[in-house]
C-alpha positions as CSV (number, residue, x, y, z in Angstrom):
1,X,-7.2,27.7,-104.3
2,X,-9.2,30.8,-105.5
3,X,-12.7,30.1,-103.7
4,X,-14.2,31.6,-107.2
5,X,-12.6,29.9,-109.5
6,X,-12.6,26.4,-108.2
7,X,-10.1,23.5,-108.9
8,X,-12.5,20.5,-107.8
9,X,-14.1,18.1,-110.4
10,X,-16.8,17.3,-107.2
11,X,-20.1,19.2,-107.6
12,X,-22.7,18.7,-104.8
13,X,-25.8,18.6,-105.5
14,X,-28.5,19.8,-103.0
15,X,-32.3,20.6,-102.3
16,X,-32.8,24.3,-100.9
17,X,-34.8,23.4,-97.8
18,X,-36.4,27.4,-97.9
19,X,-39.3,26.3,-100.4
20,X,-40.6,23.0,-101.5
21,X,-39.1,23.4,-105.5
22,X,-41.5,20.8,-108.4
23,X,-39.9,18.6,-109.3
24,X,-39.6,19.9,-113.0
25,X,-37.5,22.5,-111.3
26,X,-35.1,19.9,-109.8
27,X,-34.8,18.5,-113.2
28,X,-33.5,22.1,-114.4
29,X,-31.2,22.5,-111.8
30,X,-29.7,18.9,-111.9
31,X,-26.0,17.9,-111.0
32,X,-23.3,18.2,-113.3
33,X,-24.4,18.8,-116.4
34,X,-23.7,15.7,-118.8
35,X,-21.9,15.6,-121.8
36,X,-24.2,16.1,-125.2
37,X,-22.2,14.1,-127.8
38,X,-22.5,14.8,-131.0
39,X,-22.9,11.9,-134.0
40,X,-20.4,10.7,-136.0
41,X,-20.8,10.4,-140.0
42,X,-21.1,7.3,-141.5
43,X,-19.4,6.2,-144.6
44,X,-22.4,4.9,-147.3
45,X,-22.9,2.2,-149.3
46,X,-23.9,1.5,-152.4
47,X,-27.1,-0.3,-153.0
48,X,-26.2,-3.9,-153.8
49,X,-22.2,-3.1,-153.4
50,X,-20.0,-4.0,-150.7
51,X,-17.5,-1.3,-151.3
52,X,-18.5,2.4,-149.9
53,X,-19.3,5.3,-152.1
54,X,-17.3,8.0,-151.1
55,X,-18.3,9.7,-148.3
56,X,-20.6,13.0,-149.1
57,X,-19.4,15.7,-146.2
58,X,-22.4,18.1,-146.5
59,X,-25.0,15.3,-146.5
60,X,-23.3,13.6,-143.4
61,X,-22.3,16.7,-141.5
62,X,-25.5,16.7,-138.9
63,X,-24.2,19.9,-137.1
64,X,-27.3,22.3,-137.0
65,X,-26.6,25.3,-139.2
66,X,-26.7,28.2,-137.8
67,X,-28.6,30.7,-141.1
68,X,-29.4,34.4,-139.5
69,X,-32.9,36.3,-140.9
70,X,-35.4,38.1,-138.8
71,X,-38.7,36.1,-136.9
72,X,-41.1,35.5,-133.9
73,X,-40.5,32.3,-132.1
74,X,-43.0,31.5,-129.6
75,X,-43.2,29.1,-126.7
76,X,-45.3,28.4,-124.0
77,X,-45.2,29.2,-120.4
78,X,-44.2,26.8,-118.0
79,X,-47.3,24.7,-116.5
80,X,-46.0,24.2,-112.9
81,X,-44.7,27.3,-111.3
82,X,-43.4,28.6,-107.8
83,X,-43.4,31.1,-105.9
84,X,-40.2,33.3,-104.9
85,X,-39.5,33.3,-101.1
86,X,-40.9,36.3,-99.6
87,X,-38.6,38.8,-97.8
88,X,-36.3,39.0,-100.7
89,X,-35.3,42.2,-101.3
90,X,-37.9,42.7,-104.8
91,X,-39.9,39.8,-104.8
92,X,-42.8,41.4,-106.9
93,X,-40.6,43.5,-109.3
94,X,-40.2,43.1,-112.9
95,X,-36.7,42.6,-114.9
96,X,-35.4,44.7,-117.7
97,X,-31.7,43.4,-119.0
98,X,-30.4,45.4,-121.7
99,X,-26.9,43.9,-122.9
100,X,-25.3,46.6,-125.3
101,X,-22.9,45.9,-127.8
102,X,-19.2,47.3,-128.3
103,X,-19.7,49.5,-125.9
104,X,-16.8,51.4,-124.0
105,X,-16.7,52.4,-120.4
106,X,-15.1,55.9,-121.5
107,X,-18.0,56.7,-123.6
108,X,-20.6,56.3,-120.8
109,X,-20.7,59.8,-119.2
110,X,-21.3,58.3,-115.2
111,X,-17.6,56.7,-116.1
112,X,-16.3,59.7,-118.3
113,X,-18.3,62.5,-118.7
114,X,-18.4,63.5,-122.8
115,X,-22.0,64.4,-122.8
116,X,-22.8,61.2,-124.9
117,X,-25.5,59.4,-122.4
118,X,-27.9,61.4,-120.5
119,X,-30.2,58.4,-120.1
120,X,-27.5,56.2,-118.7
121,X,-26.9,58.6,-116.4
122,X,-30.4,58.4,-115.5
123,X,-30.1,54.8,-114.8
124,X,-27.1,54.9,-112.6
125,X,-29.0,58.5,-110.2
126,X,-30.7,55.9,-107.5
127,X,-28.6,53.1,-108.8
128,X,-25.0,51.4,-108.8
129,X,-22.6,51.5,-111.1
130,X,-19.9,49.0,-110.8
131,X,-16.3,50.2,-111.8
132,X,-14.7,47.3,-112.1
133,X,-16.9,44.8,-114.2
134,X,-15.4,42.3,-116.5
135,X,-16.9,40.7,-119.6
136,X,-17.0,37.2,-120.2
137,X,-15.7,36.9,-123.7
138,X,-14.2,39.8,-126.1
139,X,-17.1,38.5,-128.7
140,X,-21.2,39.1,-128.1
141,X,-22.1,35.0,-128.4
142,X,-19.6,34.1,-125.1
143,X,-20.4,36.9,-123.1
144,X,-24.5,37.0,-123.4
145,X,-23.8,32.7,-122.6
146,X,-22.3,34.0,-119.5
147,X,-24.9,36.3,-119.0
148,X,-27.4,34.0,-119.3
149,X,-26.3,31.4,-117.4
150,X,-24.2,32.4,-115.3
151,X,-21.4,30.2,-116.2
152,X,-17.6,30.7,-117.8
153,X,-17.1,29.9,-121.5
154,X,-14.8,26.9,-119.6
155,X,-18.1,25.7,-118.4
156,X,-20.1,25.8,-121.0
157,X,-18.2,25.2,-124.2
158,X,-18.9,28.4,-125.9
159,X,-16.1,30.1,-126.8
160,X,-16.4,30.9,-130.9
161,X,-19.1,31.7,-133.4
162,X,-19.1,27.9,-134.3
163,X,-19.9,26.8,-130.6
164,X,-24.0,26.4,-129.4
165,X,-25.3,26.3,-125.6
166,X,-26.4,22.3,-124.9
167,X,-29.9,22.1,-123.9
168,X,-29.3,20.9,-120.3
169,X,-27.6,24.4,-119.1
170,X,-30.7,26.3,-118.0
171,X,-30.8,30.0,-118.3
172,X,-32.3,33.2,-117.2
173,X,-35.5,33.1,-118.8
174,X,-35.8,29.7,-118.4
175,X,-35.6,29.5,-114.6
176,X,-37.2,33.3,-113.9
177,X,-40.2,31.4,-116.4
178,X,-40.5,28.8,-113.7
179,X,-40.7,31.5,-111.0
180,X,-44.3,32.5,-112.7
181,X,-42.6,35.5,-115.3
182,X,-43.0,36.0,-118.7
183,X,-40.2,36.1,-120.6
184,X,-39.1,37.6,-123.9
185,X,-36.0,38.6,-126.0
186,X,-35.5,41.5,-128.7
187,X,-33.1,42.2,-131.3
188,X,-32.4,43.1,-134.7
189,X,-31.5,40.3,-137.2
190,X,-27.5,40.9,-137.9
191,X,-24.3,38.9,-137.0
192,X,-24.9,38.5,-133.1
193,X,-25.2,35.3,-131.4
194,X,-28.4,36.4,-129.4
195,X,-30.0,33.8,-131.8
196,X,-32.2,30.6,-131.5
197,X,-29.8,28.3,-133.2
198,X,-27.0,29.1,-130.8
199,X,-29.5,27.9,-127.7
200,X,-29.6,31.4,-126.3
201,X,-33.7,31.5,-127.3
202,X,-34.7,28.2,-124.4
203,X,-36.6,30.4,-121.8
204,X,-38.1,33.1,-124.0
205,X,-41.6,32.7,-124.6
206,X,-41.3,35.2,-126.9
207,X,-38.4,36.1,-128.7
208,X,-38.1,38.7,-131.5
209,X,-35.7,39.7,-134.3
210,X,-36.8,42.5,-136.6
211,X,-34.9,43.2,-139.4
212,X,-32.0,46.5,-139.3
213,X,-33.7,49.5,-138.9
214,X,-32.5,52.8,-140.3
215,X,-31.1,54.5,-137.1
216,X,-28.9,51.5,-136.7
217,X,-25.7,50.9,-138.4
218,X,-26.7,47.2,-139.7
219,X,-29.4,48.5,-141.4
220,X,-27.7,51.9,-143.0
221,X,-28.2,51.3,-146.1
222,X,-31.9,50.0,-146.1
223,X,-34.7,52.0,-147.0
224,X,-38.0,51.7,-144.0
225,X,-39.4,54.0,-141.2
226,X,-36.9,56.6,-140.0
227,X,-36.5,58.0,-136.8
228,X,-34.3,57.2,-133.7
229,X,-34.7,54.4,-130.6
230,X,-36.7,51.7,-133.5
231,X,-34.9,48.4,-132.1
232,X,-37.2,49.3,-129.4
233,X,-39.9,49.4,-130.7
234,X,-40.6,45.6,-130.8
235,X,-39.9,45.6,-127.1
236,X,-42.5,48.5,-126.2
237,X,-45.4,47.0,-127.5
238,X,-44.6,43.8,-126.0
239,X,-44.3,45.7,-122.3
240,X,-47.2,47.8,-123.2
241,X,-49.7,44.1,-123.8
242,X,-49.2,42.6,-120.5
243,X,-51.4,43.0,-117.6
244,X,-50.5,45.3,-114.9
245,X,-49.9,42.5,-112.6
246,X,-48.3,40.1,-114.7
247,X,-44.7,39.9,-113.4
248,X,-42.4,40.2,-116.8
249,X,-38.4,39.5,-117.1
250,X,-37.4,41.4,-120.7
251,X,-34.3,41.8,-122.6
252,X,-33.0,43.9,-125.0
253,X,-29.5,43.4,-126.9
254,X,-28.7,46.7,-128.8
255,X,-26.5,46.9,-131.9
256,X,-26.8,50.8,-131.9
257,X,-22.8,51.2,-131.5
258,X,-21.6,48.8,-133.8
259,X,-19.3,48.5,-136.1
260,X,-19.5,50.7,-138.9
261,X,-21.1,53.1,-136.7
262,X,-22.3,55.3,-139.2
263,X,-26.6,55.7,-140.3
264,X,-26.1,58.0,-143.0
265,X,-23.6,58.4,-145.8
266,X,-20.9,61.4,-145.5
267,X,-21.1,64.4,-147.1
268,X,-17.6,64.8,-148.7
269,X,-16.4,67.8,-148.2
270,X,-16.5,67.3,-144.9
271,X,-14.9,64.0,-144.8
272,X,-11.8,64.7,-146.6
273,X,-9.5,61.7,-144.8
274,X,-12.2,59.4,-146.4
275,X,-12.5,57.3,-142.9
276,X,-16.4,58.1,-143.2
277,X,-16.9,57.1,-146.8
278,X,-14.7,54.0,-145.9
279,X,-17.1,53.1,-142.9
280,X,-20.7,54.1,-144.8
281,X,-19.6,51.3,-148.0
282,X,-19.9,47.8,-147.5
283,X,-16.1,46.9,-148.3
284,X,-13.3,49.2,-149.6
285,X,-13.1,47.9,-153.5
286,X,-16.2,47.5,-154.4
287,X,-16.7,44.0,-156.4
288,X,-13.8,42.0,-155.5
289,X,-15.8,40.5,-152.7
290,X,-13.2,41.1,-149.9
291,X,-13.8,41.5,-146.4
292,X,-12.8,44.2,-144.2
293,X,-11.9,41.9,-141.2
294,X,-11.7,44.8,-139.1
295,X,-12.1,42.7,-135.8
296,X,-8.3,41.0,-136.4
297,X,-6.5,44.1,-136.9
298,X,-3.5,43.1,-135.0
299,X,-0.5,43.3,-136.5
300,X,0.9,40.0,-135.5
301,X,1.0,36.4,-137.7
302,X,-0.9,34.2,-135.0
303,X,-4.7,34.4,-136.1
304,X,-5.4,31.2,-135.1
305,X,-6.6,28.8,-137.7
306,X,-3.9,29.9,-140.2
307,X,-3.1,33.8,-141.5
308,X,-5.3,36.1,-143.6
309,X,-2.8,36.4,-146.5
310,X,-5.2,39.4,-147.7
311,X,-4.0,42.8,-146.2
312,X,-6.1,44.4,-143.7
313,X,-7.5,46.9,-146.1
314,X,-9.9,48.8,-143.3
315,X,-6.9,48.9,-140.7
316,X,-4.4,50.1,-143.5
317,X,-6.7,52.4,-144.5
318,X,-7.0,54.4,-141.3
319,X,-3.6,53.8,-140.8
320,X,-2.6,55.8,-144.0
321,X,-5.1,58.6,-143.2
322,X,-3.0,59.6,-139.6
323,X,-4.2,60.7,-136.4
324,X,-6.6,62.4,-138.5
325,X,-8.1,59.3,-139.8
326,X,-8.2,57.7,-136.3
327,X,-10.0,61.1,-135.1
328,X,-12.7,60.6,-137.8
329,X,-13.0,57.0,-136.7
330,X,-13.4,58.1,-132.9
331,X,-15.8,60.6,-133.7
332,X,-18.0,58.4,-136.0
333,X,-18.5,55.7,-132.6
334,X,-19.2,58.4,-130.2
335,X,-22.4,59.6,-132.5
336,X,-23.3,56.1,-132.2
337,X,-23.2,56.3,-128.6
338,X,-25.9,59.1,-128.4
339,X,-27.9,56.9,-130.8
340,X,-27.5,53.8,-128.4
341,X,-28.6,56.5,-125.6
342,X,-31.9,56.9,-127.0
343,X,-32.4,53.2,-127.2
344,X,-32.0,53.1,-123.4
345,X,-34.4,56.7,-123.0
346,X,-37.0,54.5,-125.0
347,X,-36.5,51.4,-122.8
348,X,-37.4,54.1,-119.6
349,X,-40.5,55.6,-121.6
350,X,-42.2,53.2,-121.4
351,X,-41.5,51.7,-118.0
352,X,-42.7,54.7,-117.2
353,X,-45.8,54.7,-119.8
354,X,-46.8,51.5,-118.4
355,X,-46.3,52.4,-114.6
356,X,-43.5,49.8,-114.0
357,X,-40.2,51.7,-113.9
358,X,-40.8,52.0,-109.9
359,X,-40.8,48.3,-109.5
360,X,-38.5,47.5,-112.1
361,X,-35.3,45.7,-111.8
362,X,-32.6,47.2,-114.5
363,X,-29.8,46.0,-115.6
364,X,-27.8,48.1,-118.6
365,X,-24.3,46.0,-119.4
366,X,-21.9,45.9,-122.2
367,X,-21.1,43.0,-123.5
368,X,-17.7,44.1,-124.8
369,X,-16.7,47.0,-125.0
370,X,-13.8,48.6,-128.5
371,X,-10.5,49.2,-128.8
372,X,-10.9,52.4,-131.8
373,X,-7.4,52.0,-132.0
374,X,-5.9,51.1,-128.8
375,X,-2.9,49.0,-128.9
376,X,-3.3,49.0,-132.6
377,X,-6.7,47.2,-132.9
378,X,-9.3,49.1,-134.4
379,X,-12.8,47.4,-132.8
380,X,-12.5,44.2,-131.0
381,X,-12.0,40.0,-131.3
382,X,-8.2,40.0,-131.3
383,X,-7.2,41.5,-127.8
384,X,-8.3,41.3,-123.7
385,X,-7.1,44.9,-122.9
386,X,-9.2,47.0,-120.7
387,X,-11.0,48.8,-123.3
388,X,-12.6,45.5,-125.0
389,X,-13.2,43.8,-121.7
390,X,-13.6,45.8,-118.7
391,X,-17.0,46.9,-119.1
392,X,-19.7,49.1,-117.9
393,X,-22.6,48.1,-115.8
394,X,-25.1,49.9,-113.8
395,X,-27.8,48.2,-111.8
396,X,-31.1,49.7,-110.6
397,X,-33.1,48.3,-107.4
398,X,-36.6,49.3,-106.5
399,X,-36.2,49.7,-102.5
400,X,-32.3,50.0,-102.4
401,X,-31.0,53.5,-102.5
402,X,-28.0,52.8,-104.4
403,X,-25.1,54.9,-104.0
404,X,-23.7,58.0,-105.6
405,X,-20.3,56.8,-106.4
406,X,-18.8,53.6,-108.2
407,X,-18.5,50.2,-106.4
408,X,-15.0,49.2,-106.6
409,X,-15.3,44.9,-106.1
410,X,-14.7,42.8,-108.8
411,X,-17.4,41.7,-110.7
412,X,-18.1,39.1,-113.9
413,X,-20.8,38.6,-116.7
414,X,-21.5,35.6,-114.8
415,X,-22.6,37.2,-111.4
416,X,-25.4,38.9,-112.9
417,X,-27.9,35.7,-113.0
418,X,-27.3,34.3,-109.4
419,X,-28.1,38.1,-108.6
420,X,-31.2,39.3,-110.3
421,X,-32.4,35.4,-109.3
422,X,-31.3,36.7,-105.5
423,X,-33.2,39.9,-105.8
424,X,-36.4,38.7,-106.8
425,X,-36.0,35.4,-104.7
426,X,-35.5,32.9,-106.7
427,X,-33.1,29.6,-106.4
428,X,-29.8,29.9,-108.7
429,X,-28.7,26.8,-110.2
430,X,-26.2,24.5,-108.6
431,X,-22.5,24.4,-110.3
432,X,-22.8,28.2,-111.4
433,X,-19.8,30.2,-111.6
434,X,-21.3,33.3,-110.8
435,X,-21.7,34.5,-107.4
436,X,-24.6,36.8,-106.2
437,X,-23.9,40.6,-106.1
438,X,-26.7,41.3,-103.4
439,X,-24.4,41.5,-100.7
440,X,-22.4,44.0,-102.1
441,X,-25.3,45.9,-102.3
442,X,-26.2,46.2,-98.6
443,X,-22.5,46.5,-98.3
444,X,-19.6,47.8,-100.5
445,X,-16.9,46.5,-98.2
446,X,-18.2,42.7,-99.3
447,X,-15.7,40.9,-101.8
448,X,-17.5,37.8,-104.0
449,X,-14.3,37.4,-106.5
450,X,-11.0,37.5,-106.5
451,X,-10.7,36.5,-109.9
452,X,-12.6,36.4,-113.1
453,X,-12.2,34.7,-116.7
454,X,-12.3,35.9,-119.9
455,X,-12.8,33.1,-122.2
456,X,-12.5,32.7,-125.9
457,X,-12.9,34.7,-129.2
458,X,-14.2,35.5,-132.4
459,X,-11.0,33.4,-134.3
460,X,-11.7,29.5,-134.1
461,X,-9.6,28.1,-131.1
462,X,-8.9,24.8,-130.2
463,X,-9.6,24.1,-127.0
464,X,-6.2,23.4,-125.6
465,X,-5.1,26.3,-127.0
466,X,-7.7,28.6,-125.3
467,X,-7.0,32.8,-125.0
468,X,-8.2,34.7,-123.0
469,X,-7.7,36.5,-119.3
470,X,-7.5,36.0,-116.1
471,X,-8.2,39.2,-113.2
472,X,-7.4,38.8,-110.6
473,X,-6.4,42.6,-109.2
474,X,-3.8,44.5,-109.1
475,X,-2.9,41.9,-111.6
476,X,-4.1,40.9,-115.6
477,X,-2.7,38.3,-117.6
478,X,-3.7,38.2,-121.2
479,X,-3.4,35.5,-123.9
480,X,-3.4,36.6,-126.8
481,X,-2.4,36.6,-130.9
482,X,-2.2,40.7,-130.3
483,X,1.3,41.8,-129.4
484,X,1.3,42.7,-125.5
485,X,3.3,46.5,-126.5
486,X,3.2,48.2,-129.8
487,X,6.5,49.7,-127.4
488,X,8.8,46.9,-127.0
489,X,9.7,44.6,-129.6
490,X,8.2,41.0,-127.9
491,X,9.9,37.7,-129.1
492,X,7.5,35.6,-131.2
493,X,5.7,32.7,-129.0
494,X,5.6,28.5,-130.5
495,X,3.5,28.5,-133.8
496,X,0.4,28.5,-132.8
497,X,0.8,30.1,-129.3
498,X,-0.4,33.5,-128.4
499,X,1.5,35.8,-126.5
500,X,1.6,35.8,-123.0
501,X,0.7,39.3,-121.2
502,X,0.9,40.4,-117.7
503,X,0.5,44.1,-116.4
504,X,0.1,45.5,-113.1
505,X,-2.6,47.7,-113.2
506,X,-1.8,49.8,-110.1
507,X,1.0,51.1,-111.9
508,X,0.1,50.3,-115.6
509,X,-3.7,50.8,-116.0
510,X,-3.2,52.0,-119.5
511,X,-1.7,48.1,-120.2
512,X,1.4,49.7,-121.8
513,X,4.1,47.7,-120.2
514,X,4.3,43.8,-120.1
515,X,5.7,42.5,-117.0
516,X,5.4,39.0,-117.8
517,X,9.3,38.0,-118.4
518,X,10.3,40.2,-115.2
519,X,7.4,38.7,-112.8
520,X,7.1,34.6,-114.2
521,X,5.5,33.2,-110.6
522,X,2.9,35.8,-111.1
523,X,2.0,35.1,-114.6
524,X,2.8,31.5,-114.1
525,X,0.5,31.3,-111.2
526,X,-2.6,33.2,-112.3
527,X,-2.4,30.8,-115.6
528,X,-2.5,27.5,-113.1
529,X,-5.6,29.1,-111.7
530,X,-7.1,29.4,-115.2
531,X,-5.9,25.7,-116.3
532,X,-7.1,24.2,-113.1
533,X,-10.2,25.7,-113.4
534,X,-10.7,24.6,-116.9
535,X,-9.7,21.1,-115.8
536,X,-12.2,20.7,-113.4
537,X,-14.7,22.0,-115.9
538,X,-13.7,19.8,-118.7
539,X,-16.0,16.9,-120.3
540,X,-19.0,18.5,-117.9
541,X,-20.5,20.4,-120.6
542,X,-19.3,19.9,-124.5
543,X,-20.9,22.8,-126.5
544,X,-23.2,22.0,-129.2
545,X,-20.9,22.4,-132.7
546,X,-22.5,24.3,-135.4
547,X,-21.9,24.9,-139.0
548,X,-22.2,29.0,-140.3
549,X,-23.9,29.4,-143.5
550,X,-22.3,31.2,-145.9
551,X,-24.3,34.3,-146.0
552,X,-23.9,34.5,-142.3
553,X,-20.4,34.1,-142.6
554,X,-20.5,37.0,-144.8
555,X,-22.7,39.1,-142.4
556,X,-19.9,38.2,-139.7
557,X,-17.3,39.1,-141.9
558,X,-19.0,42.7,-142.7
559,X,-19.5,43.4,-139.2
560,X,-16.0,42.9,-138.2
561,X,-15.0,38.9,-137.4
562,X,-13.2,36.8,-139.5
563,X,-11.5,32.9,-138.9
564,X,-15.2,32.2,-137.0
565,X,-15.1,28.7,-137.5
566,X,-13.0,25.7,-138.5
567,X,-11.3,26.1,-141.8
568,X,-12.8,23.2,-143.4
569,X,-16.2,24.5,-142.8
């Protein structure tokens, strides 16, 4: 049994004997979560009549609905508080998490250097910068979960756009809020799950969604204030109003590098494949109200709940335009990523403006990364290859030294709670799948995984029919509706099934080759380690179901996801 990904429904509970904890903090941390059910509709009758009417879906369906739009949403602090043990490594320092979106490890200069991110780079000079870093999920909602609370989509339910964390999983803010920080959350309002109706708000006492600004690709085609780094804004001021001493955990999710990419419509003549006109418009015919549904460009006919029978206009598109097109494409996301860079030189402005950047814990992760037409997948949501899902992360301690080249251990989404909790010295919740980094700090020879998950996608998925990935070095299996080699013709798997991937990425990092009918003990054993986890996990936690409004639906669509909930939604 894989001590990481454990294969025992018995969860101990216990009391850490270092500080006394209030007993509102016991109640946070609990045992086993329990299951949140959900109510069942009710046929109605008619007044006076025995027979039921017949039975009015909308009206009965009790699932919240999950709308979008921009807002404050305040909450108070906790009352009862406690202190972090002293002796941790950075009990007085602050927390800055910034999660950014679609972003690629190749297009981060401290990984490969294209001149793109000179303020990353001034993250990881004092810091770490981990090389081998896994995301959660290949969509934003399941991996900032994971983040969050440190737990696999397995664990908490949340594996698609229709799926909402239960109140009973505590998160970051939440416990870090208990610990005597404030706590507070920015955005921009666009089709991201870092929203209040998926559960991902609990903890924030202040969180805040402003609506696209210019510099960003959502909010391209709006008129407003122009200038660069103005998703940060929001989160500047709110830095900038709290006392000096006041100990603050922020966050900032970026949408910078995003799908479309582009802030500003092409000039023709120097767009003559047409790729940037293509990515500027808001859908490639104009009035026929058809999505792009960029984020399933895979070729294959398993999309999970049933097949898009409308061509993939966007993927065709590039397609037809050649390695030219595909160029254009490239070069469109690696502007974005200078734009994204400025977001994170605004982030360490005012750090510095304010006088906390030397006593600041920071945290800069992707929470997927894009394929820009690796193995035939233009952005991301249908694949688990390396470029969607191993990810970038660079960490910054006050009082550790960090080191000046990459640590090598295997890390997940889910070991970045337990660690920032260790850092500042404060209790992790029991029955986390995460597993504190801290050691590995002091000491890069330190292992805490052997294997991580990667859980779920933007296509609705039953739940017995989950895809995903497991690491587990030198080995990945992948399962998934995107064929495992555009090289080899692959026999089609059951109706319904996705394809079964396995590579060997001492010899294969570029995922090229399939091993998985040559080696079947490997795959079949790294997928026993996945189902026995999710066995042990099962009926602990049942995600909250949600309903997407239309107009959401349609912002999902447009930014690159399709099949995001159950088709009869």
């Amino acid at each position: 049994t894989d001590k990481h990904i454990q294969t025992t429904n018995d969860e101990i509970c216990f009391v850490s004997m270092r500080r006394f904890i209030p007993l509102v903090w016991l109640f946070i941390l609990g045992c086993p979560q329990p299951v949140e059910t959900q109510p069942k509709p009710v046929a109605v009758s008619p007044p006076g009549g025995s027979q039921p009417a017949a039975m009015d879906r909308s009206a009965l369906d009790s699932r919240p609905l999950v709308r979008g739009g921009a807002g404050t949403w305040q909450a108070e602090a906790p009352v009862d508080t406690s202190g972090v043990e002293a002796g941790s490594v950075c009990a007085d320092c602050d927390v800055v998490l910034v999660t950014m979106c679609s972003v690629r490890r190749d297009h981060v200069d401290v990984y490969q250097n294209r001149g793109l991110t000179p303020n990353l780079n001034r993250i990881a000079q004092g810091g770490y910068r981990f090389d081998t870093a896994y995301a959660a999920s290949n969509f934003t909602l399941a991996s900032l979960t994971a983040i969050l609370t440190g737990r696999f989509g397995s664990s908490t339910g949340v594996v698609g756009w229709d799926k909402g964390l239960v109140s009973d999983v505590p998160t970051l803010p939440e416990i870090l809020g208990i610990y005597g920080y404030k706590t507070a959350g920015f955005t921009i309002n666009a089709a991201s799950g870092f929203r209040p109706e998926y559960g991902l708000s609990r903890g924030f006492q202040h969180l805040e969604i402003i609506e696209a600004p210019s510099d960003n690709p959502d909010g391209r085609q709006a008129s407003g204030p122009t200038g660069t780094a103005l998703s940060v804004k929001p989160m500047a001021k709110w830095i900038e109003s709290q006392p000096k001493d006041q100990r603050i955990f922020a966050m900032l999710h970026t949408r910078t590098a995003h799908f479309p990419f582009v802030v500003a419509p092409p000039d023709p003549a120097s767009d003559p494949t047409g790729v940037g006109r293509l990515l500027w418009g808001d859908d490639l015919a104009p009035g026929q109200n058809r999505g792009q549904m960029p984020g399933v460009a895979g070729g294959t006919q398993v999309q999970g709940v049933g097949v898009s029978t409308d061509p993939n206009q966007l993927r065709d598109f590039v397609r037809k335009a050649g390695p030219k097109g595909l160029e254009v494409w490239r070069a469109h996301y690696a502007d974005s990523m200078t734009r994204l860079d400025a977001d994170l030189g605004a982030v360490l402005d005012v750090l510095e403006r304010t006088g906390r950047l030397d006593k600041t814990i920071l945290v800069v992760v992707a929470d997927h990364g894009e394929s820009l037409g690796d193995h035939d997948e233009l952005l991301h949501g249908d694949s688990y290859f390396d470029p969607v899902v191993h990810v970038p992360l660079l960490v910054r301690v006050p009082g550790l030294p960090g080191t000046g080249k990459g640590l090598s251990n295997l890390v997940s989404h889910v070991d970045l709670l337990p660690t920032i909790l260790d850092l500042v010295g404060a209790v992790a919740p029991s029955g986390i799948d995460g597993e504190s980094m801290t050691p590995m700090l002091r000491d890069p020879n330190v292992e805490i995984r052997s294997t991580a998950l990667v859980e779920g996608g933007v296509s609705w998925t039953p739940r017995d029919s989950m895809r995903g990935a497991v690491i587990s070095p030198p080995y990945a299996l992948l399962r998934q509706p995107l064929v495992c080699s555009m090289r080899t013709v692959e026999p089609p798997p059951k109706p319904g099934e996705p394809f079964t991937c396995l590579y060997d990425m001492r010899t294969d990092p570029d995922q090229q080759h399939n091993i998985a009918r040559t080696s079947p003990e490997i795959a079949a054993q790294l997928q026993e380690r996945w189902d026995g986890f999710r066995k042990a996990r099962s009926g602990q936690t049942v995600a909250r179901e949600l309903k997407i409004d239309p107009a959401f639906r349609a912002l999902l669509q447009k930014s690159g996801y399709f099949n995001v909930s159950k088709p009869e939604d």
